[in-house]
TORDO-561866 format. One record per atom (N, C-alpha, C): x, y negated, z. Coordinates in nm, 3 decimals. Atoms other than C-alpha are relative to their C-alpha. Layout:
BEGIN
<pt><x>X</x><y>Y</y><z>Z</z></pt>
...
END
This chain:
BEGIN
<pt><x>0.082</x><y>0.117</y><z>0.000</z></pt>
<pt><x>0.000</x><y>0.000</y><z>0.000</z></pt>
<pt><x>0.087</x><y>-0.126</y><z>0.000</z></pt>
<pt><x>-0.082</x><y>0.151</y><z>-0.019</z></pt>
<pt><x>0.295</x><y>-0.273</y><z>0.120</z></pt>
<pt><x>0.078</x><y>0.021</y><z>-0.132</z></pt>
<pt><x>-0.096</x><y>0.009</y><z>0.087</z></pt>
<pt><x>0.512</x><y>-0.174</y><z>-0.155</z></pt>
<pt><x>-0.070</x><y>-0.022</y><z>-0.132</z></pt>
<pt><x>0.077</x><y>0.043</y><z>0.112</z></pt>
<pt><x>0.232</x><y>-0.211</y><z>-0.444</z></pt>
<pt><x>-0.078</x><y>-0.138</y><z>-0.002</z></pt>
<pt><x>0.080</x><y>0.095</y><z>-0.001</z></pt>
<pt><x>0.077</x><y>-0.471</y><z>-0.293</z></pt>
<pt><x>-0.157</x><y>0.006</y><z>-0.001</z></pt>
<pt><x>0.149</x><y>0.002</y><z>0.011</z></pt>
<pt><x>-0.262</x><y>-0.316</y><z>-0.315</z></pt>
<pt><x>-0.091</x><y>0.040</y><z>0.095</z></pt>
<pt><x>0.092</x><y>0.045</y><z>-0.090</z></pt>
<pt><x>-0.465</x><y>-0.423</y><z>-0.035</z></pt>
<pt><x>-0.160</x><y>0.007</y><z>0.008</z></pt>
<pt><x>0.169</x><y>-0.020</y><z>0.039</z></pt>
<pt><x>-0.827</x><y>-0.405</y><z>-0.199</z></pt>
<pt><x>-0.034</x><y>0.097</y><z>0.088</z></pt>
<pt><x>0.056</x><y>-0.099</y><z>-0.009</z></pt>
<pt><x>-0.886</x><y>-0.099</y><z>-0.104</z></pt>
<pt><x>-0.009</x><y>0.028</y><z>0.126</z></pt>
<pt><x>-0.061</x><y>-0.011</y><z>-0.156</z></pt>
<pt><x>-0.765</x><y>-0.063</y><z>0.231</z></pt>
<pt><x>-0.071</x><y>-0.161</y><z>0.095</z></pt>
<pt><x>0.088</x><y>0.105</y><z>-0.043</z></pt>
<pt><x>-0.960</x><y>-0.441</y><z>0.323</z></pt>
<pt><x>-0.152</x><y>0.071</y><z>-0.009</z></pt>
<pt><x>0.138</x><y>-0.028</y><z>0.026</z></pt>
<pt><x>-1.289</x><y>-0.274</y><z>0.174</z></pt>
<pt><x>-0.033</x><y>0.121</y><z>0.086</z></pt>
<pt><x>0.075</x><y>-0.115</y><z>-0.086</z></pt>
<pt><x>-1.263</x><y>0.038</y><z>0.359</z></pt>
<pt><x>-0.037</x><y>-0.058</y><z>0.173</z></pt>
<pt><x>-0.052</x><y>0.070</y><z>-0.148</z></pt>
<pt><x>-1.188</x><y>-0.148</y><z>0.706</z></pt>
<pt><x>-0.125</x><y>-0.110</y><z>-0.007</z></pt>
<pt><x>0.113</x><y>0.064</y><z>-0.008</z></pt>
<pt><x>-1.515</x><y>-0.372</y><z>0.592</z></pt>
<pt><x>-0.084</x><y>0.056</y><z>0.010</z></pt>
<pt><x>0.130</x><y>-0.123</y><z>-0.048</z></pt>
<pt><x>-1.730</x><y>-0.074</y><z>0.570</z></pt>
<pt><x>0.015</x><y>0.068</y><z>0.116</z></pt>
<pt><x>-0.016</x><y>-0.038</y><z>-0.126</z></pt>
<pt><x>-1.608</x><y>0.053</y><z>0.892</z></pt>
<pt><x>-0.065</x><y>-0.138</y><z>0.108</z></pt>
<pt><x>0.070</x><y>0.143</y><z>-0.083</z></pt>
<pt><x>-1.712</x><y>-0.279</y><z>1.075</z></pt>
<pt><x>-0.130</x><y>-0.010</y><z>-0.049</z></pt>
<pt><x>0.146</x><y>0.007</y><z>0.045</z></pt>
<pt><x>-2.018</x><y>-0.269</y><z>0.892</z></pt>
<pt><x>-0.099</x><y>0.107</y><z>0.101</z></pt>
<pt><x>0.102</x><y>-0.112</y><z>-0.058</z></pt>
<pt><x>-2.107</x><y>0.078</y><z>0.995</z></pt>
<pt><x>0.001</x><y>-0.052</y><z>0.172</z></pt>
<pt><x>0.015</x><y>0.005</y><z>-0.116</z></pt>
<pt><x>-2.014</x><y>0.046</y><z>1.337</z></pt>
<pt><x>-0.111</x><y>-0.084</y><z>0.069</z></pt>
<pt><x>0.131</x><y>0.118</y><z>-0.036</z></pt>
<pt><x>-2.204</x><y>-0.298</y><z>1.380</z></pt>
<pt><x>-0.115</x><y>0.067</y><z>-0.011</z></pt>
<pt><x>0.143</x><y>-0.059</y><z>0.072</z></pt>
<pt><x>-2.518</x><y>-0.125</y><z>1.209</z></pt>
<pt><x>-0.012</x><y>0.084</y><z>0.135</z></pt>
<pt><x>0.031</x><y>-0.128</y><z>-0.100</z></pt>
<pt><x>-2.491</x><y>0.168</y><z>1.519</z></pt>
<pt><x>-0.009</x><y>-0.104</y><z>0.152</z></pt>
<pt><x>-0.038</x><y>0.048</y><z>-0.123</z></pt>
<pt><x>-2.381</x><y>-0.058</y><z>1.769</z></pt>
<pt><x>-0.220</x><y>-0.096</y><z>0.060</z></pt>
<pt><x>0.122</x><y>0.044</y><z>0.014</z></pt>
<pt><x>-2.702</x><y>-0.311</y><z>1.651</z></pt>
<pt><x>-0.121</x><y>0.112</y><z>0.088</z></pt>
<pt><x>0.078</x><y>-0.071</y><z>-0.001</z></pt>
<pt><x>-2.940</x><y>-0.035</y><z>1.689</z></pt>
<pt><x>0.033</x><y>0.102</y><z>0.175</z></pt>
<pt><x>0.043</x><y>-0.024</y><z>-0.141</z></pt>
<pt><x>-2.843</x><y>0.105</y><z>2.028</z></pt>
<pt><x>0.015</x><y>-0.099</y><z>0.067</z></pt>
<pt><x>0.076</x><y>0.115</y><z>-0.095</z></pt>
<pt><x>-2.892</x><y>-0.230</y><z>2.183</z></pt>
<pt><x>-0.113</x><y>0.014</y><z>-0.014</z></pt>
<pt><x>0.176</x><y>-0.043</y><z>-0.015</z></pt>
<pt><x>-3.250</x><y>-0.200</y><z>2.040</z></pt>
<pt><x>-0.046</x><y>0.076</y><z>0.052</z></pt>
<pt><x>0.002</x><y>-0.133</y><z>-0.037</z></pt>
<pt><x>-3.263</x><y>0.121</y><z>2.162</z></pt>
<pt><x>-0.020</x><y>-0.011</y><z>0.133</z></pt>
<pt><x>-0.037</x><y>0.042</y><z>-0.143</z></pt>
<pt><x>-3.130</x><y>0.014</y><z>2.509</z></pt>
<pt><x>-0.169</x><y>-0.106</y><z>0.074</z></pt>
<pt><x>0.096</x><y>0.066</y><z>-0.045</z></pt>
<pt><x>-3.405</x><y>-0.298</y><z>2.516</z></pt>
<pt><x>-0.170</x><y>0.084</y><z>-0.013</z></pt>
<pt><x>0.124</x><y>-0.064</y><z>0.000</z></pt>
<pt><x>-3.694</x><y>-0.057</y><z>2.407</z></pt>
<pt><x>-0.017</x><y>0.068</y><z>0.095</z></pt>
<pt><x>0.000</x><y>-0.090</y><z>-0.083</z></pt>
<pt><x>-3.616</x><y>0.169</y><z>2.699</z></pt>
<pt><x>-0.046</x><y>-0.131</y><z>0.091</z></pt>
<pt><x>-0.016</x><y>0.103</y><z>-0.120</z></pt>
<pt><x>-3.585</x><y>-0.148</y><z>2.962</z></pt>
<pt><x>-0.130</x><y>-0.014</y><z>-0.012</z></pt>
<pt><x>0.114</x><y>0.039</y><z>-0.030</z></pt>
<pt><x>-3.934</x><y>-0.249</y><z>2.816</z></pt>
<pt><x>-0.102</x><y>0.119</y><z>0.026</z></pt>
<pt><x>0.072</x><y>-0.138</y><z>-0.057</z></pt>
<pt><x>-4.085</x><y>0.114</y><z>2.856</z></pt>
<pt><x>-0.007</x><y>-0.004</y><z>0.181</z></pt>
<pt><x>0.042</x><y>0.052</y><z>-0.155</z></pt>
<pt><x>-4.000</x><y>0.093</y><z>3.206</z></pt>
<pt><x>-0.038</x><y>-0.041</y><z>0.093</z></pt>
<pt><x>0.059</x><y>0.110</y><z>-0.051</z></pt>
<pt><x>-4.055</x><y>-0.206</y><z>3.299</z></pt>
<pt><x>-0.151</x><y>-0.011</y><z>0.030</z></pt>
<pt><x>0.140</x><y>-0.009</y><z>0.021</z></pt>
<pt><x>-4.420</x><y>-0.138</y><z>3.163</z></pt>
<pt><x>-0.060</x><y>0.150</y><z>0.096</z></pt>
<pt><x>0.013</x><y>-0.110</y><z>-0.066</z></pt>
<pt><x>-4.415</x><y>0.180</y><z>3.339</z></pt>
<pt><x>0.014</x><y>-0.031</y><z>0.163</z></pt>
<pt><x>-0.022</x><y>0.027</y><z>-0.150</z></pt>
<pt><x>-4.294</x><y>0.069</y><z>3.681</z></pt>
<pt><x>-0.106</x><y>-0.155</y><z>0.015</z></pt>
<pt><x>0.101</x><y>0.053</y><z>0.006</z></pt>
<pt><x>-4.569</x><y>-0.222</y><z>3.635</z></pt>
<pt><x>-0.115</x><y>0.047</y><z>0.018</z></pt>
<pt><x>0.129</x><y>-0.086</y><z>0.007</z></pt>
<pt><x>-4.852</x><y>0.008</y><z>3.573</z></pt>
<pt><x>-0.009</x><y>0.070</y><z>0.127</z></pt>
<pt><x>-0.007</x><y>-0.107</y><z>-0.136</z></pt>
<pt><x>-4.747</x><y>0.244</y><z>3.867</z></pt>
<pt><x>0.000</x><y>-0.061</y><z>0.094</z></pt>
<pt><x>-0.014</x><y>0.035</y><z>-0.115</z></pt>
<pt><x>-4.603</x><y>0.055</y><z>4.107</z></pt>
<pt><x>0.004</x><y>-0.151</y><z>-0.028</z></pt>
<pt><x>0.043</x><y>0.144</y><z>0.008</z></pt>
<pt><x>-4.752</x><y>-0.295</y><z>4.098</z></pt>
<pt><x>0.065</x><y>-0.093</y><z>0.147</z></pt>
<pt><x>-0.076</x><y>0.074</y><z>-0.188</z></pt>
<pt><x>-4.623</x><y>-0.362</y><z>4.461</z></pt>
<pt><x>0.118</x><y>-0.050</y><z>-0.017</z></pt>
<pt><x>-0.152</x><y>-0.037</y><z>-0.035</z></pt>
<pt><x>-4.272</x><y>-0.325</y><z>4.409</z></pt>
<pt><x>0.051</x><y>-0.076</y><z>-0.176</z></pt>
<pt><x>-0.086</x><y>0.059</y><z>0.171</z></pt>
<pt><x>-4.242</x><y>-0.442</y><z>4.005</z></pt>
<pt><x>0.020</x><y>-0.146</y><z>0.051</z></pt>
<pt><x>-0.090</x><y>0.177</y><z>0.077</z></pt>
<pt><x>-3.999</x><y>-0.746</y><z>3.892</z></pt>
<pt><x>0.053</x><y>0.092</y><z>-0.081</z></pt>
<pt><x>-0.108</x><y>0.012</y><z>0.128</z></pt>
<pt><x>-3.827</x><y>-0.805</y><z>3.630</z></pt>
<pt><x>0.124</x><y>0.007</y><z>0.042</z></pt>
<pt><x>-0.095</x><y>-0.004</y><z>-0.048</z></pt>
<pt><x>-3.512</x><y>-0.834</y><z>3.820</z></pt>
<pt><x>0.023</x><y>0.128</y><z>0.092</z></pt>
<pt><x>-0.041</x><y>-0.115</y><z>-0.087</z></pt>
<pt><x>-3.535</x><y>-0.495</y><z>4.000</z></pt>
<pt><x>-0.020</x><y>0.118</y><z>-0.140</z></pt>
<pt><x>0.002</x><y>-0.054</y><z>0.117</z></pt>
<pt><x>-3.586</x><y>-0.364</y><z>3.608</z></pt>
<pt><x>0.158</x><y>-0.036</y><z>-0.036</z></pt>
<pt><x>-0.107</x><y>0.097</y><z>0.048</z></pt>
<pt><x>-3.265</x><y>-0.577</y><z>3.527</z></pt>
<pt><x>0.094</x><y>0.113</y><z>0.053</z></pt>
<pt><x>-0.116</x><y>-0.005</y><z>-0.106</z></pt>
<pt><x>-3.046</x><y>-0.444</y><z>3.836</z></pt>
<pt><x>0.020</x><y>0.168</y><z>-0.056</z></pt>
<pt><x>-0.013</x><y>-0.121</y><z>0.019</z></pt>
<pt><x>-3.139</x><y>-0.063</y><z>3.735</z></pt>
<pt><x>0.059</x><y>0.036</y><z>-0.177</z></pt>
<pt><x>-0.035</x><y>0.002</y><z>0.144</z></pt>
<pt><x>-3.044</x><y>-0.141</y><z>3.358</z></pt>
<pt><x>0.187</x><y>-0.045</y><z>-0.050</z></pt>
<pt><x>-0.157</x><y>0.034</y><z>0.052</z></pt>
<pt><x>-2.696</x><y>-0.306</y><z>3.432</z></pt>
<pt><x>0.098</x><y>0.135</y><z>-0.008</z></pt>
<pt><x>-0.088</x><y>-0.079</y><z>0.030</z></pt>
<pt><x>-2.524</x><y>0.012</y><z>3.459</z></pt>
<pt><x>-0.139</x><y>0.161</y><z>-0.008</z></pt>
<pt><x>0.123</x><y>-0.145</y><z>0.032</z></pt>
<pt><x>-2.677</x><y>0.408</y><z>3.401</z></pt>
<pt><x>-0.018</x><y>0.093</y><z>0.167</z></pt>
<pt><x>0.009</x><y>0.020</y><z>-0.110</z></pt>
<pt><x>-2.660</x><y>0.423</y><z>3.798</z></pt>
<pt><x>-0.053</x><y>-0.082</y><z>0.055</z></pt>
<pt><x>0.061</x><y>0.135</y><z>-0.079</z></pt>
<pt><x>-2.813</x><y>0.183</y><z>4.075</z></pt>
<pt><x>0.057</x><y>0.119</y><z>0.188</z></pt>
<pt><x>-0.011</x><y>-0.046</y><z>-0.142</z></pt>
<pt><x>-2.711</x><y>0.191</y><z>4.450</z></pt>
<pt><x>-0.059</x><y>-0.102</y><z>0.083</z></pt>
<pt><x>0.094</x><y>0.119</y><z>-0.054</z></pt>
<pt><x>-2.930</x><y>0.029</y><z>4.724</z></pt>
<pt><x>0.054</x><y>-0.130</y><z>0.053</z></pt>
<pt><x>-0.089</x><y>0.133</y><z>-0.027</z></pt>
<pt><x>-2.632</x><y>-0.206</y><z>4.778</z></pt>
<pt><x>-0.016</x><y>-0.087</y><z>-0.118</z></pt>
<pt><x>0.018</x><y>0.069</y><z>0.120</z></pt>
<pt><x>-2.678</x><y>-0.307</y><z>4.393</z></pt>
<pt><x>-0.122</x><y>-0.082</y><z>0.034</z></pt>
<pt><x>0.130</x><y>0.018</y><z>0.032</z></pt>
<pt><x>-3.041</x><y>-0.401</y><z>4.476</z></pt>
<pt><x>-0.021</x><y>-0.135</y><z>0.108</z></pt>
<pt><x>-0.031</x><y>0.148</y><z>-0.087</z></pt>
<pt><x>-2.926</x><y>-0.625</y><z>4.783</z></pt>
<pt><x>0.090</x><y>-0.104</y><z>-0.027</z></pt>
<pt><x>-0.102</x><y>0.110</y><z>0.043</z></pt>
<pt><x>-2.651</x><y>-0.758</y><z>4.641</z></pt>
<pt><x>-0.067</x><y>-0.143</y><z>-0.093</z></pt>
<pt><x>0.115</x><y>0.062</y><z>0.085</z></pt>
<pt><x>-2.901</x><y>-0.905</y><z>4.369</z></pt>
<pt><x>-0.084</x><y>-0.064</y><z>0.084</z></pt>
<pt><x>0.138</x><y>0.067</y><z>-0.102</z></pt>
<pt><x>-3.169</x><y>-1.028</y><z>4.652</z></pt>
<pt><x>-0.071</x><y>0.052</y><z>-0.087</z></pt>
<pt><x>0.120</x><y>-0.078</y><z>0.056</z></pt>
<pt><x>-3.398</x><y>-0.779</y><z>4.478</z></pt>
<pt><x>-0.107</x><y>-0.013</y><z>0.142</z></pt>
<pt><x>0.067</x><y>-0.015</y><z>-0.119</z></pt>
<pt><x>-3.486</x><y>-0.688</y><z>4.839</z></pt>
<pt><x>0.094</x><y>0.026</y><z>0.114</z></pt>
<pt><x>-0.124</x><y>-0.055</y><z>-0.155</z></pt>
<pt><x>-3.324</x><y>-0.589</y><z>5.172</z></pt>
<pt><x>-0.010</x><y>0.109</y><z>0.045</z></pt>
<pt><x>-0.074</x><y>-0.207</y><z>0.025</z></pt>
<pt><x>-3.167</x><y>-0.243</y><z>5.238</z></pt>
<pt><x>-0.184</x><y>0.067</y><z>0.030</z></pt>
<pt><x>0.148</x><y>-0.133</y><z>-0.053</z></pt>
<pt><x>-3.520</x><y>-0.087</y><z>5.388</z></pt>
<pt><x>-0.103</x><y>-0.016</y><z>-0.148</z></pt>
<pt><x>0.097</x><y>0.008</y><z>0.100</z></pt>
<pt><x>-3.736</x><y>-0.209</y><z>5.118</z></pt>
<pt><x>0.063</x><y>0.034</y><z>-0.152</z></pt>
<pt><x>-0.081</x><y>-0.089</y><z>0.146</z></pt>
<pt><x>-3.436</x><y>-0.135</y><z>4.820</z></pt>
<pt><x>-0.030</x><y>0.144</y><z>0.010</z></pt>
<pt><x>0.016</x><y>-0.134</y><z>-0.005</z></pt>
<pt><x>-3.441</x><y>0.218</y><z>4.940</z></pt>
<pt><x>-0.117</x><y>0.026</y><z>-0.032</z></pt>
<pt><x>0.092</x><y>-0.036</y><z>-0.004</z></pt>
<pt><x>-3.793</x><y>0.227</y><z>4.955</z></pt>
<pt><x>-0.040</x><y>-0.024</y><z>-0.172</z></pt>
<pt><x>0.003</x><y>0.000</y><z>0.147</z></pt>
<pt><x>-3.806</x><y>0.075</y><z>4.566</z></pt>
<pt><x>0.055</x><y>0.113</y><z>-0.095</z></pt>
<pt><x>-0.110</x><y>-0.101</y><z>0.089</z></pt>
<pt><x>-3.512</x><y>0.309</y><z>4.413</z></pt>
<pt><x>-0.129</x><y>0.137</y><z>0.047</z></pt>
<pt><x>0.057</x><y>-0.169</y><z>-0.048</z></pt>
<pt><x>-3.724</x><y>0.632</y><z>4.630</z></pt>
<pt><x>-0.144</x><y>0.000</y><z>-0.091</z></pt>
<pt><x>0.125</x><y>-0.030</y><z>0.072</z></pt>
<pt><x>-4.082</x><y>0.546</y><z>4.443</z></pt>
<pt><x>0.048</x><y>-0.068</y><z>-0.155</z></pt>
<pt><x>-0.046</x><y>0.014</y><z>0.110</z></pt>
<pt><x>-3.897</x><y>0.488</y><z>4.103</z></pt>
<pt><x>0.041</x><y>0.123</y><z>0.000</z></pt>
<pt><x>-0.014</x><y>-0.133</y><z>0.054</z></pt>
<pt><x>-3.770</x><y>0.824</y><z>4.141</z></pt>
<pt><x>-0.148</x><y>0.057</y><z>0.014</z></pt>
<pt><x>0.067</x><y>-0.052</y><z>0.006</z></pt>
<pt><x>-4.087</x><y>0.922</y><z>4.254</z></pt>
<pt><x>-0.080</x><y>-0.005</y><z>-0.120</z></pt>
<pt><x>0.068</x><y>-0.038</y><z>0.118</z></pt>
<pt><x>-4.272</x><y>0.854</y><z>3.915</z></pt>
<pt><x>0.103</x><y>0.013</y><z>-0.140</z></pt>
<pt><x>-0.022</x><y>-0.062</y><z>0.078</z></pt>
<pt><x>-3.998</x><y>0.993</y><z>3.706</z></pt>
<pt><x>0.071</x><y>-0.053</y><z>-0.029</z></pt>
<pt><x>-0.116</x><y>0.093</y><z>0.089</z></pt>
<pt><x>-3.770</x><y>0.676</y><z>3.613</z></pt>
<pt><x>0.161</x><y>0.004</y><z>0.056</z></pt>
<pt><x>-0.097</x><y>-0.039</y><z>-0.020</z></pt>
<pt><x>-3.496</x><y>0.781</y><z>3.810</z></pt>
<pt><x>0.015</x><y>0.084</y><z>0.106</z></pt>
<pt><x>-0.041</x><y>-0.073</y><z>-0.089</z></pt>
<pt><x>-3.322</x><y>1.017</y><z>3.991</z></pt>
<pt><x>0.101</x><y>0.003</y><z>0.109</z></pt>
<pt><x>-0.090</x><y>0.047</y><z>-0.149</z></pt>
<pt><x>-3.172</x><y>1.043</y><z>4.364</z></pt>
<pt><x>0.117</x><y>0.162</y><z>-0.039</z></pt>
<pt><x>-0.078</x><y>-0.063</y><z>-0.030</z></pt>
<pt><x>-2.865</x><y>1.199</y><z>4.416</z></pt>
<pt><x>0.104</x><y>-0.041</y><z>0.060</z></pt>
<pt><x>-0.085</x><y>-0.021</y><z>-0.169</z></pt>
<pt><x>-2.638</x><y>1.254</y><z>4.735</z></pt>
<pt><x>0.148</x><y>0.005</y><z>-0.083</z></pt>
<pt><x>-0.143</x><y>0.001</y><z>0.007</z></pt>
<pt><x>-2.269</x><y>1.155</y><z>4.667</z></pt>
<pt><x>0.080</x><y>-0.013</y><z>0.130</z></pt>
<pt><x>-0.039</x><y>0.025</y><z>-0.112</z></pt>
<pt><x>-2.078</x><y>1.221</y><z>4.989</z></pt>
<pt><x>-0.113</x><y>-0.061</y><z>0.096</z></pt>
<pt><x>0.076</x><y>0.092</y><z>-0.073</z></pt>
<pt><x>-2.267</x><y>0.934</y><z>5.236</z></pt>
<pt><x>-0.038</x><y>-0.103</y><z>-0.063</z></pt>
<pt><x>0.072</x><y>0.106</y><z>0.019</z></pt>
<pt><x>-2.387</x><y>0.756</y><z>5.009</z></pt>
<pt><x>-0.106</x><y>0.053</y><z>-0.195</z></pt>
<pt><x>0.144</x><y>-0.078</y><z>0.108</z></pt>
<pt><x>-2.698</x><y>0.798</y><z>4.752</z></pt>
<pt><x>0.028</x><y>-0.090</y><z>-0.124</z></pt>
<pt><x>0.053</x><y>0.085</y><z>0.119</z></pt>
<pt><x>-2.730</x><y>0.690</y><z>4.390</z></pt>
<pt><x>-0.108</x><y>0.064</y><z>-0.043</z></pt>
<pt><x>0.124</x><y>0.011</y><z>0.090</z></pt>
<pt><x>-3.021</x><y>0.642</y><z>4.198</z></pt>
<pt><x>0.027</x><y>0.014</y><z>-0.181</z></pt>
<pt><x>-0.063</x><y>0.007</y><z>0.137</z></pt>
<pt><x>-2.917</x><y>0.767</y><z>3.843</z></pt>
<pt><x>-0.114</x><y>-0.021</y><z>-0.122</z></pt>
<pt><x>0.141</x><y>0.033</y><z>0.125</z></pt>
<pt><x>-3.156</x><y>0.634</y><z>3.509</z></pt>
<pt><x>0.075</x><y>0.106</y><z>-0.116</z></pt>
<pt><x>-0.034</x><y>-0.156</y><z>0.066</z></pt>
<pt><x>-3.125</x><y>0.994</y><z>3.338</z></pt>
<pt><x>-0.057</x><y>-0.070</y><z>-0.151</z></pt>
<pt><x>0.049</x><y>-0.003</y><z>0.130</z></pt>
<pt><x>-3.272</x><y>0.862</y><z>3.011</z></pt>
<pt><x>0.071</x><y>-0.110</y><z>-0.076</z></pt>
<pt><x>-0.058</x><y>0.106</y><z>0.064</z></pt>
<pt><x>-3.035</x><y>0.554</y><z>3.000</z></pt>
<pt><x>0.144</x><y>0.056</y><z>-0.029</z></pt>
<pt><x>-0.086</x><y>-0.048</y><z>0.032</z></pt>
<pt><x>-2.770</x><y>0.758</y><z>3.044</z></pt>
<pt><x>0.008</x><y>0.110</y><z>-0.097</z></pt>
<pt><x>0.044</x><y>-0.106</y><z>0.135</z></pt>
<pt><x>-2.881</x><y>1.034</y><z>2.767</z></pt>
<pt><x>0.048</x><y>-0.184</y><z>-0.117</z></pt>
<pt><x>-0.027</x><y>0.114</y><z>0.138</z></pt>
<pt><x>-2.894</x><y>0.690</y><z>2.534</z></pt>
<pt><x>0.142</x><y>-0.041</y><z>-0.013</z></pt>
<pt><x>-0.185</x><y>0.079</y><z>-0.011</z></pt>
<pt><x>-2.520</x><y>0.553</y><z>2.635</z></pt>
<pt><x>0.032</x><y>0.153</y><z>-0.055</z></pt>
<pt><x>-0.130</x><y>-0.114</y><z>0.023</z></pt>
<pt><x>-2.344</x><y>0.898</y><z>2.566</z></pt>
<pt><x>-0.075</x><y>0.079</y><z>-0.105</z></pt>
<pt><x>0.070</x><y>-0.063</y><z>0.121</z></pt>
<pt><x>-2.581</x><y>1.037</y><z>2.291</z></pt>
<pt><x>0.075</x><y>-0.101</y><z>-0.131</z></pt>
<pt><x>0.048</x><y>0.082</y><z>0.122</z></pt>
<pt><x>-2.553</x><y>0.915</y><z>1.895</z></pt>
<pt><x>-0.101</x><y>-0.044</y><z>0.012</z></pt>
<pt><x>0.146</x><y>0.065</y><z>0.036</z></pt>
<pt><x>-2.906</x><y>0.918</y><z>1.876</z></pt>
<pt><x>-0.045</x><y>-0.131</y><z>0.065</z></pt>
<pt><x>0.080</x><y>0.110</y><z>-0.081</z></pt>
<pt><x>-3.118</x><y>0.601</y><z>1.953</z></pt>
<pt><x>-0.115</x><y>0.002</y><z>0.032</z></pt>
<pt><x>0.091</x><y>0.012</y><z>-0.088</z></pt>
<pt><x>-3.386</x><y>0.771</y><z>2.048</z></pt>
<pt><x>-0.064</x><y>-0.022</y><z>0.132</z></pt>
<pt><x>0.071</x><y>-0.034</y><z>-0.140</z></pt>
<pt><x>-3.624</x><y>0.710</y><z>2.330</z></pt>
<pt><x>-0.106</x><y>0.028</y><z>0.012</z></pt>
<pt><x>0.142</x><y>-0.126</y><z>-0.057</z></pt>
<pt><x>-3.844</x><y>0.955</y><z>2.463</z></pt>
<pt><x>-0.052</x><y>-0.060</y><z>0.107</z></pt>
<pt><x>0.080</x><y>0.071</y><z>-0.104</z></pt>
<pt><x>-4.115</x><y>0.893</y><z>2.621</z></pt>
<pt><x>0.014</x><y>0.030</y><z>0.146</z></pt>
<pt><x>-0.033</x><y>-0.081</y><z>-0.183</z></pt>
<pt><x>-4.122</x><y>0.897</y><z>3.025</z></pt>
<pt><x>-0.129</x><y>0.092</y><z>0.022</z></pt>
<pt><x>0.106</x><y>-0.118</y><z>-0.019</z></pt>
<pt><x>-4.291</x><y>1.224</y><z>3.103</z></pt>
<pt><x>-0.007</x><y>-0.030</y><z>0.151</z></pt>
<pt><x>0.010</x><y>0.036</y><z>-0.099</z></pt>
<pt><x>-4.440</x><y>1.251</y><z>3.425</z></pt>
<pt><x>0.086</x><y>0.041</y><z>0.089</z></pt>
<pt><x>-0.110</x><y>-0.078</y><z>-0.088</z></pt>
<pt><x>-4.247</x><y>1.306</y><z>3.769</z></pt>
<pt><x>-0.065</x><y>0.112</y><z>0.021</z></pt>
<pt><x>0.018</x><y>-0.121</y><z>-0.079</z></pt>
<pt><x>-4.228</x><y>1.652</y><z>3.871</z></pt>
<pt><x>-0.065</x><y>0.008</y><z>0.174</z></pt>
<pt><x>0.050</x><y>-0.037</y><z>-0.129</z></pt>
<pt><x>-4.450</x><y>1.740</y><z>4.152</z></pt>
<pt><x>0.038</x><y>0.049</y><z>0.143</z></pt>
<pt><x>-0.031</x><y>-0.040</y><z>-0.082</z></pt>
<pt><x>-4.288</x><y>1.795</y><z>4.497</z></pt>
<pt><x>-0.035</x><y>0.100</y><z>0.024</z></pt>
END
C-alpha cells in the first residue's frame, strides 16, 4: 500500500467498517431505550407507589443496581431502596442476588442486550411465583 501509494482501497474499507459499526452501535442504543421504556411502563402499571423516572434511570446506568446506587441518587433511603429493588424483582424486572454481604439487583434482560448481537427485546414475562 505505502510503496504504491494506493490508499483508496484501504480508506474505503476502514469507511465501511465505521459505517457498519455505527449502524450496530445506533441500533443497540435504540434497543437499550426501548427496553428502559418497557420498564418504565411496566414498573408504572405495577407498582404505581414506588415508580420514577429516576429509580428507572439508576437501574439502567449499569446491568446491575445496589441499594447504595439508589441512595446515592436520593432515589430513596436504604429501607425504602431495598424495599423498591425487592418489588422490582418481585414482578420480574430484576433479579436479587447474594454476593458475599452484600446484595445486587441484576436487570437480566439488560444484560442479555449488552453482551448479545441481537437487539432484540423480549417482552417482560411474568415473575415466577414464589
Amino acid at each position: 500500500m505505502t510503496r504504491r501509494q494506493d490508499w483508496e482501497p484501504w480508506v474505503l474499507f476502514m469507511l465501511q467498517a465505521v459505517e457498519a459499526t455505527s449502524g450496530w452501535t445506533t441500533a443497540k442504543i435504540g434497543a437499550i431505550r426501548r427496553l428502559a421504556e418497557q420498564t418504565a411502563e411496566t414498573a408504572r402499571g405495577r407498582l404505581p407507589k414506588i415508580y420514577s423516572r429516576e429509580l428507572v434511570d439508576v437501574i439502567f446506568e449499569q446491568p446491575y443496581c445496589r441499594i447504595g446506587n439508589l441512595v446515592e441518587k436520593e432515589v430513596a433511603q436504604r429501607q425504602a431502596a431495598s424495599r423498591h429493588l425487592k418489588d422490582l424483582v418481585g414482578i420480574g424486572v430484576l433479579r436479587e442476588m447474594q454476593l458475599g454481604k452484600e446484595k445486587l439487583f441484576i436487570h437480566l434482560r439488560l444484560m442479555q442486550l449488552l453482551t448479545r448481537d441481537s437487539n432484540d427485546v423480549a417482552p417482560l414475562l411474568p415473575a415466577p411465583v414464589p
